[in-house]
N, C-alpha and C positions, 0 to 999 in steps of 0.2 A: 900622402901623409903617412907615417911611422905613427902607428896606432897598437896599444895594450890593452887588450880583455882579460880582466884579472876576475876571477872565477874563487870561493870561499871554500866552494863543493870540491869532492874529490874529481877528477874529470874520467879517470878510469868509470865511475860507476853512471851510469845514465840516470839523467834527471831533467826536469823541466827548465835550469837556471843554465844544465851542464849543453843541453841543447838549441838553446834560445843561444849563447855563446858562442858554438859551434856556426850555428846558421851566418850567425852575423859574420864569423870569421871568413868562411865560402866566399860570399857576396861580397867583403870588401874586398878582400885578396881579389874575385874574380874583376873586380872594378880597378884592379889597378895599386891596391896601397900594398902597403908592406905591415902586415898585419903579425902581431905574438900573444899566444896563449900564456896567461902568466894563471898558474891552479895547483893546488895541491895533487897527488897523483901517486894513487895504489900500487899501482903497476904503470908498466909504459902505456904510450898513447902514439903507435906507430905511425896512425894515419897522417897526424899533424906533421913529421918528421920534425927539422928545426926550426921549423913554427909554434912548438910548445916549449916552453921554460917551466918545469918543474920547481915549485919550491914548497917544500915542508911534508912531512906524513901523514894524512888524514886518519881519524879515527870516528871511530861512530858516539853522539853524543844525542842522547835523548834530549828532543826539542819537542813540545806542543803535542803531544803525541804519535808524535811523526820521529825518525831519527837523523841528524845531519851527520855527513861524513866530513868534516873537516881537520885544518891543522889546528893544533892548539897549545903548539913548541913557542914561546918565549926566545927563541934563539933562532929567529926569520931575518932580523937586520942586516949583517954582516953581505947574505944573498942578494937579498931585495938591494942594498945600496950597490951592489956589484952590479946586477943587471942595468938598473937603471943607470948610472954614469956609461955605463960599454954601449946601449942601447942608445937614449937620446930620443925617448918617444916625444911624439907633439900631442898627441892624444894619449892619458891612461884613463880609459873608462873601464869601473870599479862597480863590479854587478854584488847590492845587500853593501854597500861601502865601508859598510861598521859593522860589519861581521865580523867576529875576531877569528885568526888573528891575522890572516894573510891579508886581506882588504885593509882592514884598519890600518897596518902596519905599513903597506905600498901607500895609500894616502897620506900617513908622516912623511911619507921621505920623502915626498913626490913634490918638491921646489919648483922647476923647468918645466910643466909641462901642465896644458891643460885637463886639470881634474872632471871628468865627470859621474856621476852617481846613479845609476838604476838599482829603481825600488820595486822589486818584484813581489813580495810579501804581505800581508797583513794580519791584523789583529796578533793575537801570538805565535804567530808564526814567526815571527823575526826576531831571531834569536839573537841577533844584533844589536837590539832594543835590549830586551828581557835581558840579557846574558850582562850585560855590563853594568846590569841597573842602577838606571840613568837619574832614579831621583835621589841616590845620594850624594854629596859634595862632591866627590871625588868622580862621579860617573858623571856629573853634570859639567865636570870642568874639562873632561875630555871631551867630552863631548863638543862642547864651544871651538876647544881649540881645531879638533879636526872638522867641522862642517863648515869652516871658515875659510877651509884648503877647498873646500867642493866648488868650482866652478859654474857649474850646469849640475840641473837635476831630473832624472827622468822617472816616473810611475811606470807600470804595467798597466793602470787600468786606475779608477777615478777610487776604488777601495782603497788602490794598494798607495796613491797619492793622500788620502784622509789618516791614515793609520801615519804614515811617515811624517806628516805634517805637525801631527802631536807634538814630535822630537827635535824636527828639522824644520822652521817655517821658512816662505818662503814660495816662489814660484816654482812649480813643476809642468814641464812638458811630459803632457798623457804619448808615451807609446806604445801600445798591444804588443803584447805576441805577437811571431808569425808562425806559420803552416807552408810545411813545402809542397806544394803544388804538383809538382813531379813524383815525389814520392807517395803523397796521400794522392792518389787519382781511380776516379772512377773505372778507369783503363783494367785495374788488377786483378788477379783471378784468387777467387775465391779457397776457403778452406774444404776438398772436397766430400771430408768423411759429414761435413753439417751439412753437406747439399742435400737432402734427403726431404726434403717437403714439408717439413717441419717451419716454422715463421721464428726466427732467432734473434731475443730478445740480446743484445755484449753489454757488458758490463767490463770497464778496463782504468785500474788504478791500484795501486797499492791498497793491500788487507790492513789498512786502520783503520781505528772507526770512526773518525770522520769521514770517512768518503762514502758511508751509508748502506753500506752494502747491508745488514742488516734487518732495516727496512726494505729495501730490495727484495729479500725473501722471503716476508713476511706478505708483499704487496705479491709475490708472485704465484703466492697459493692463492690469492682470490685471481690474477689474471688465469690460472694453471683451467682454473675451475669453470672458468667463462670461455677459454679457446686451451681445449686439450692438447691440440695437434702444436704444440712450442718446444721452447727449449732454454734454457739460459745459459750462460756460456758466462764464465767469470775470466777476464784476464786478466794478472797482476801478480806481483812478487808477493810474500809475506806466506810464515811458517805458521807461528802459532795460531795468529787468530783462522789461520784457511781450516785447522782443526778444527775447532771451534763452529765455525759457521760449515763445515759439512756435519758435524753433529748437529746443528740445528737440520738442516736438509733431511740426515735420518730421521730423527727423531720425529720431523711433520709427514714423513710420507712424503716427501715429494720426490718427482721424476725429473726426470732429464736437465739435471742443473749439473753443470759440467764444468769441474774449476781444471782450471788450465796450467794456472803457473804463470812465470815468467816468458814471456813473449819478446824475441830480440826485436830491434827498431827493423829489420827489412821484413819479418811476417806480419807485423802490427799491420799496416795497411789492409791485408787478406781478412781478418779477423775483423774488419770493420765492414766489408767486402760482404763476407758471410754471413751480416745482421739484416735483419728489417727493418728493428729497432734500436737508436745506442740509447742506455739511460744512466745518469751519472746522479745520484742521489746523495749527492754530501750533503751533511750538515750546516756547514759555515768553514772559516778562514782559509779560501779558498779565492786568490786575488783578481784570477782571471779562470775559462777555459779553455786550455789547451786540447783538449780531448773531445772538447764538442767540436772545436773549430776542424780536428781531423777527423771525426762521423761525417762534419757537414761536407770537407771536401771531400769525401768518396761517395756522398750524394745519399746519406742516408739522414732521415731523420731523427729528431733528439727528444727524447722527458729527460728534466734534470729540474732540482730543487730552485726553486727560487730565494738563490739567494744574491749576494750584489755583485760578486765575480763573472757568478753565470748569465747576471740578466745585463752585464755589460756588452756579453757577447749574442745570448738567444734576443729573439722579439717574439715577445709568445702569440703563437697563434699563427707566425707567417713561418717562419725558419724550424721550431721546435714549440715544445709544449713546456711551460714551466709550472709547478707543483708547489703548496707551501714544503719546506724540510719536516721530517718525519710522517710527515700525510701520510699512512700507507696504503689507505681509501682512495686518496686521488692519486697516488701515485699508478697505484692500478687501473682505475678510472682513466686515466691517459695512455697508459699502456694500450688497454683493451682498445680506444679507440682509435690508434693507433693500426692496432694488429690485424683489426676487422675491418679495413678499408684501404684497401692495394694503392687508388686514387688517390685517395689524401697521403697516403706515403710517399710516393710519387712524386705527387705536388711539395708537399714540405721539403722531401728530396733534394730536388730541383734548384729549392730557392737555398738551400743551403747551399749549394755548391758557387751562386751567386756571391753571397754573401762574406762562403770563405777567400774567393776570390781579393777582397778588399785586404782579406792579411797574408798575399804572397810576402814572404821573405825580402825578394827583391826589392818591392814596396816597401816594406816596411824596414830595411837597412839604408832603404834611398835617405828615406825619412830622419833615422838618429845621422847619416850623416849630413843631412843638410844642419842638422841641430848642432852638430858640431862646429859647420862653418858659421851656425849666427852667434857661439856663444866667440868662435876666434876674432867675429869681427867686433866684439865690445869690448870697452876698457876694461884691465889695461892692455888684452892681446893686440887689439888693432894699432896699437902704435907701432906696429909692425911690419904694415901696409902702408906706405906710399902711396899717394892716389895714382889712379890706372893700375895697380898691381893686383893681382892672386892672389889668394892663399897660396896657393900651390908655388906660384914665383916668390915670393918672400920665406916659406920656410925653405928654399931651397939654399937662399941667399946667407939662410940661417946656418947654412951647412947641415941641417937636420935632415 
């Protein structure tokens, strides 16, 4: 199949949407298809060579607390309608589909060819929603007309299905994240200067404050206080608020909290590697975890807030520990026990690496492509098939 992953994110800058994309890209190409990145794009993106199709400049637009990098040019058409007649895809799957402008705007055009939709987002976090705001006339009339063009729809996760549903009813096939298996492996070697004997709580996501860090260091002057010999280890992007929360760090006295910065995707592994413990203490609007699912495949265990993303992925008590949000009593309270029993790490360890197993990449690409072949075998695509015929023999016949 000739298949388009059209991406809203910049793809130059790494992201959760920008790499779930990529993954998927690998896996089908390695499977055989003839796979193109369609995404806005900072700078080049050598790896993909002429597997990426650039279209529009991405700029940074304050969303939900969080920033997106997208396009937001009104003058994408002219492109979009170029690639697509030169190209001829059979699949364009459209990751946040109403995200303006590049998604929204390849779903107008997109006549020929099976539309699909993943919905990776929730609550306000989908700026796709908010941004075009949908309850007035005019945003509700777009709306109509473009989820009319969607074909198939796919969630991240059972949140990020209820939030889109508000918008878009309708049936959605649930499919996770995945985790690359190779890349996150127990196999890696650690960061050496944290090898020191010290029990090293990671902390790894973007300095906003949803993602609870905050709490985290309020929760780690009581763990600091119960098991001295630690250390905290912050990894993530972000300027201002990293100011900020090491003024809180001075201010309390405390030791060994150690922000890091930005971590490229090939050290990320080590620095999971070099924990005892990962804790991810967000808030909320948070669809899924990716970052547990990669503690759990390098065999460490998890605390992370209970909220609905993270309890799609954790099972508290076997895999990880889950906390109410802002708890910073029990957040520490889980830490601590945690920190003070090598066994129970171990143990929880163990079963995560199980567990992340369920979301290899491979699996989980096998998966949106079989989704693709049951949305081609329904009207009206199947009238396409001849009985005894393929997908694969009829679009060929399509000349596609």
């Amino acid at each position: 199949m000739k298949i388009a992953l059209v991406s809203p994110y910049d793809f130059a800058y790494p992201g959760g949407v920008v790499n779930h994309i990529s993954a998927l890209e690998h896996h089908f190409t390695k499977m055989g298809h003839q796979v193109k990145v369609i995404a806005p794009a900072s700078k080049a993106v050598p790896s993909f060579g002429d597997r990426f199709i650039p279209i529009g400049k991405p700029r940074p637009v304050p969303a939900s607390g969080s920033i997106a990098r997208i396009t937001i040019s009104l003058r994408l058409a002219s492109k979009i309608k170029e690639v697509l007649a030169q190209e001829k895809f059979d699949i364009i799957h459209l990751h946040e589909p109403f995200m303006p402008m590049l998604c929204s705007a390849v779903l107008r055009f997109s006549d020929n060819a099976v539309n699909i939709g993943t919905f990776h987002a929730c609550h306000g976090t989908f700026l796709g929603m908010s941004g075009y705001n949908f309850g007035r006339p005019i945003g509700r009339m777009m709306l109509n007309r473009r989820r009319r063009k969607l074909n198939g729809k796919i969630a991240v996760s059972k949140p990020a299905m209820d939030f889109a549903r508000k918008y878009i009813p309708g049936y959605y096939n649930i499919i996770p994240n995945g985790v690359d298996l190779e890349h996150f492996s127990p196999d890696v070697s650690p960061i050496e200067r944290f090898c020191d004997g010290k029990i090293n709580i990671l902390f790894v996501g973007r300095l906003e404050k949803r993602k609870g860090l905050p709490h985290l260091l309020k929760a780690y002057q009581r763990v600091k206080q119960e098991v001295s010999n630690c250390r905290l280890i912050v990894v993530g992007p972000g300027t201002r608020l990293r100011k900020k929360y090491e003024r809180q760090v001075r201010r309390s006295g405390l030791e060994d909290a150690v922000f890091v910065g930005y971590v490229s995707y090939n050290e990320l592994p080590r620095y999971y590697k070099t924990a005892q413990v990962f804790c991810s203490p967000a808030t909320g609007r948070e669809s899924f975890g990716i970052v547990l699912l990669e503690a759990m495949a390098v065999g460490k265990p998890v605390v992370a807030s209970n909220i609905e993303g993270y309890a799609s992925v954790i099972t508290h008590g076997v895999d990880g520990l889950l906390v109410p949000p802002k708890d910073e009593e029990m957040l520490a309270q889980a830490l601590i026990s945690l920190m003070t029993d090598e066994s129970y790490r171990q143990q929880m360890g163990a079963r995560g690496i199980l567990k992340a197993k369920e979301y290899s990449w491979e699996h989980i690409a096998q998966r949106v492509l079989s989704y693709y072949a049951r949305v081609l075998s329904e009207p009206p695509w199947n009238k396409r098939f001849p009985e005894g015929e393929t997908i694969s023999s009829v679009l060929a016949k399509d000349g596609r």
